[in-house]
KELOTOR-68108 format. One record per residue (C-alpha): x, y, z. Coordinates in steps of 0.02 Angstrom, whole numbers, plus 32768, in hexadecimal, padded with zeros to 4 digits. Layout:
REM residues N
<site><px>X</px><py>Y</py><pz>Z</pz></site>
...
//
This chain:
REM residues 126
<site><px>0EB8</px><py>707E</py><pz>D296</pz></site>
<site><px>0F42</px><py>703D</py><pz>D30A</pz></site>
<site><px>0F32</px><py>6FA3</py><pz>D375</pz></site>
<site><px>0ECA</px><py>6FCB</py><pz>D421</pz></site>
<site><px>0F51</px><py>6FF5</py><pz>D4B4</pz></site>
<site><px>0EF3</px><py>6F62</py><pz>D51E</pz></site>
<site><px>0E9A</px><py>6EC3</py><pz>D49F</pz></site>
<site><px>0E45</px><py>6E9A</py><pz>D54A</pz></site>
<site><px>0E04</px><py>6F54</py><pz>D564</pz></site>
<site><px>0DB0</px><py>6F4B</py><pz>D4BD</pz></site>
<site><px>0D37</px><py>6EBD</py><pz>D4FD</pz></site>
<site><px>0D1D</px><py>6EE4</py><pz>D5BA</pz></site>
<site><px>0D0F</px><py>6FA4</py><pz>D5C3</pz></site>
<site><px>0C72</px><py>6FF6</py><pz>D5D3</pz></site>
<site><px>0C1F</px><py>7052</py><pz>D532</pz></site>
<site><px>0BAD</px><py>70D6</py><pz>D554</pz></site>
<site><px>0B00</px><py>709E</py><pz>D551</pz></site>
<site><px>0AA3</px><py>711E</py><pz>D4D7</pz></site>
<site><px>0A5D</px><py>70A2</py><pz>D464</pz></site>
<site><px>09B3</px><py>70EE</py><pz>D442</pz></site>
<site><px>09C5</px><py>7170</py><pz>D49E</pz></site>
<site><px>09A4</px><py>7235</py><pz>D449</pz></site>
<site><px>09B2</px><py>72AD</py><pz>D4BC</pz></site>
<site><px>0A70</px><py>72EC</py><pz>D4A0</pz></site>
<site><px>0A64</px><py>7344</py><pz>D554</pz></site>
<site><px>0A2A</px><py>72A6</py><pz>D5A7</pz></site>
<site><px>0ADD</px><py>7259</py><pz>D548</pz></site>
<site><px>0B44</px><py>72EC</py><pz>D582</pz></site>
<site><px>0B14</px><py>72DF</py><pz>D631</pz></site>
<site><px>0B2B</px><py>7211</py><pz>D628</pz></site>
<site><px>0BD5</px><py>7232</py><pz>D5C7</pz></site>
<site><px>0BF6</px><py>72CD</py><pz>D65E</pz></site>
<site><px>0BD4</px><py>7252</py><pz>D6E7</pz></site>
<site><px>0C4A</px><py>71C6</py><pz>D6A3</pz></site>
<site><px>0CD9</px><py>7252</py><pz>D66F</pz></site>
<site><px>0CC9</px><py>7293</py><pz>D720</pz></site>
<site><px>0CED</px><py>7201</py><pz>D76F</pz></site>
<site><px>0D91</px><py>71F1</py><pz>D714</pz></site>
<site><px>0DDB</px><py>729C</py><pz>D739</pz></site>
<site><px>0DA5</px><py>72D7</py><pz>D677</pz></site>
<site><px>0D4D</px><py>7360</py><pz>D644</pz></site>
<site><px>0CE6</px><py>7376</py><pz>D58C</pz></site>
<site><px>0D22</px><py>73E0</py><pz>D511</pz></site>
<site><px>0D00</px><py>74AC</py><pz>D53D</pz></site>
<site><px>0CDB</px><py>74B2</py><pz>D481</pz></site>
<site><px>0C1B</px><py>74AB</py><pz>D492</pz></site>
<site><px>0C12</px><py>7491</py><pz>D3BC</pz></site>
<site><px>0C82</px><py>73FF</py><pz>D3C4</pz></site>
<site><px>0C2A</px><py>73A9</py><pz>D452</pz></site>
<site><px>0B8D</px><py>73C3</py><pz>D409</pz></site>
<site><px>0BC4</px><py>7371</py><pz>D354</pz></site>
<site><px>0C13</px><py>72E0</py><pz>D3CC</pz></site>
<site><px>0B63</px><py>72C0</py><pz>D427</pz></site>
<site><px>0B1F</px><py>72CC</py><pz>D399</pz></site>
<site><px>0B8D</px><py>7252</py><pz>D32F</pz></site>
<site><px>0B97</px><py>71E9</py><pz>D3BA</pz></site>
<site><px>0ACE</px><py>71D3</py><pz>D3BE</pz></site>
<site><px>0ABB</px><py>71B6</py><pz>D2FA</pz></site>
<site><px>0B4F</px><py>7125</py><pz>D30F</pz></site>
<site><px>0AE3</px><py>70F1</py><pz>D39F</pz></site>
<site><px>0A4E</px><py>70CA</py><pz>D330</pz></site>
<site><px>0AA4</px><py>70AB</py><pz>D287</pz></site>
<site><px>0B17</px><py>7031</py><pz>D2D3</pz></site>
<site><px>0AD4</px><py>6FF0</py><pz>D38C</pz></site>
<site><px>0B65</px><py>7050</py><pz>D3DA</pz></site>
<site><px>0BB1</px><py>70F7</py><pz>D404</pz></site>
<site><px>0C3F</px><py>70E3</py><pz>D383</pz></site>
<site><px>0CA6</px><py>7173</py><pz>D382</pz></site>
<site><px>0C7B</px><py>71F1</py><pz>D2FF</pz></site>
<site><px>0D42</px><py>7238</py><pz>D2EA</pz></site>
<site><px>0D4F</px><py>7176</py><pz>D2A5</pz></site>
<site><px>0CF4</px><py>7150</py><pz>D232</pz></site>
<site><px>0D5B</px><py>7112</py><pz>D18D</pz></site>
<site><px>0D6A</px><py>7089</py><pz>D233</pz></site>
<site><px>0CB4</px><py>706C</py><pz>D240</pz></site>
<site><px>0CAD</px><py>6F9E</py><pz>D1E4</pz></site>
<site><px>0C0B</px><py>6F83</py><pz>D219</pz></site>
<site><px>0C3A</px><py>6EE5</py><pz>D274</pz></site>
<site><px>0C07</px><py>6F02</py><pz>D32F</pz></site>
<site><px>0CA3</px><py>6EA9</py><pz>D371</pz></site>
<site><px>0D2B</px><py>6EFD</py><pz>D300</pz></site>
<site><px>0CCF</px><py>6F9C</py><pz>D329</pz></site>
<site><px>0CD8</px><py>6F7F</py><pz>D3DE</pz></site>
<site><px>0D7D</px><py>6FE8</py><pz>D40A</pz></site>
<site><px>0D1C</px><py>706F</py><pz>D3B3</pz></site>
<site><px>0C92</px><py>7087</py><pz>D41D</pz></site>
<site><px>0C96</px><py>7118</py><pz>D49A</pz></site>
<site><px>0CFB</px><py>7117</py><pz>D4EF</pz></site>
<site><px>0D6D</px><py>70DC</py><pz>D48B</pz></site>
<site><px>0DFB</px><py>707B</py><pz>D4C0</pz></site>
<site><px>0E73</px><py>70F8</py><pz>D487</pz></site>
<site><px>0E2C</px><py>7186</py><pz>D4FB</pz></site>
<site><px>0EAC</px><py>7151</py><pz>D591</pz></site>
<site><px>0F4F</px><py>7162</py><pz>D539</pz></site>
<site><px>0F16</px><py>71E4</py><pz>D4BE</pz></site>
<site><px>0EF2</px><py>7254</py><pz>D575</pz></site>
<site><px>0F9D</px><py>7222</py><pz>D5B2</pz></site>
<site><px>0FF0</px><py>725E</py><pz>D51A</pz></site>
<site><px>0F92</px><py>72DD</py><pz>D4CD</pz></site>
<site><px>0F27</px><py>731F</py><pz>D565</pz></site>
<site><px>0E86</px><py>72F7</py><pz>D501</pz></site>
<site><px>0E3A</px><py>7260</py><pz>D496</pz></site>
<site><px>0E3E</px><py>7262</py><pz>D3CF</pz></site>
<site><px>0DA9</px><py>72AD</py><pz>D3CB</pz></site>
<site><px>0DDF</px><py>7338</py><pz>D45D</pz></site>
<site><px>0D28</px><py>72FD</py><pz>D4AD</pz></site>
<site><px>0D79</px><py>72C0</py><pz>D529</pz></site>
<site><px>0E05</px><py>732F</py><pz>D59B</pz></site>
<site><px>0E70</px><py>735C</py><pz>D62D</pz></site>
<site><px>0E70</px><py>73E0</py><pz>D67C</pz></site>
<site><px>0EF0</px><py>7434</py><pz>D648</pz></site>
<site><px>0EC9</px><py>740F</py><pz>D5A1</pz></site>
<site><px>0E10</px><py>745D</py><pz>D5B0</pz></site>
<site><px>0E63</px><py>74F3</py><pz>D61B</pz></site>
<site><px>0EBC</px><py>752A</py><pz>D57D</pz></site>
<site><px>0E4A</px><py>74FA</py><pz>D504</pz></site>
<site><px>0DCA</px><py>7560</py><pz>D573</pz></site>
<site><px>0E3D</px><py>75F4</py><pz>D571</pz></site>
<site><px>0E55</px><py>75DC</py><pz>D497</pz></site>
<site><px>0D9A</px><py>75EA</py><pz>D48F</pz></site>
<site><px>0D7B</px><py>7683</py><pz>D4FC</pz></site>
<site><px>0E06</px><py>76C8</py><pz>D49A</pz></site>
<site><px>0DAB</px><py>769B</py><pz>D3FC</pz></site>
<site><px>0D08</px><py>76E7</py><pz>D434</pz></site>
<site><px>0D51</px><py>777C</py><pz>D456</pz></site>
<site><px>0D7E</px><py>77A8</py><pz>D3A8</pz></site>
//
């Protein structure tokens, strides 16, 4: 895993707060709220944001966090190493400036989704 863009974003960014929570709709509209405020959008790909939600609540309760289940060879156990892990992770910012979406492609722009949106229909329609 590379080195966090930010050490002091690691430690004073906010994790999403679904420890012991199991409702995956009541984390999709928490995770909604918090990607609407930054101009991002969840993945079209209902499958894929399912398996996140749902990864993301097991990690919750295996682990005491939402560690990010595209990582987890990164998963040590140890809640401070694991901190730049937790979702969001502290990769999400850059990965959206470069990429248009997060590792995981949970997390989007728009344009990103727009296409990916368009891929899918374009899928379905086969």
């Amino acid at each position: 895993m590379d080195s966090p863009p930010n050490a002091s974003a690691s430690t004073d960014r906010q994790i999403f707060p679904i420890t012991g929570t199991t409702s995956p709709d009541a984390v999709k509209e928490m995770i909604s709220f918090w990607a609407d405020s930054k101009g991002l959008r969840l993945t079209p790909d209902d499958k894929r944001l399912n398996a996140i939600v749902r990864g993301l609540i097991r990690h919750a309760a295996q682990h005491g966090a939402p560690l990010c289940p595209c990582m987890p060879r990164e998963i040590t156990g140890d809640p401070a190493r694991d901190r730049p892990i937790a979702c969001p992770c502290v990769f999400v910012d850059n990965d959206i400036a470069v990429d248009g979406a997060c590792k995981c492609k949970f997390f989007v722009n728009q344009e990103y989704y727009d296409s990916a949106a368009k891929a899918l229909e374009a899928m379905n329609a086969l």
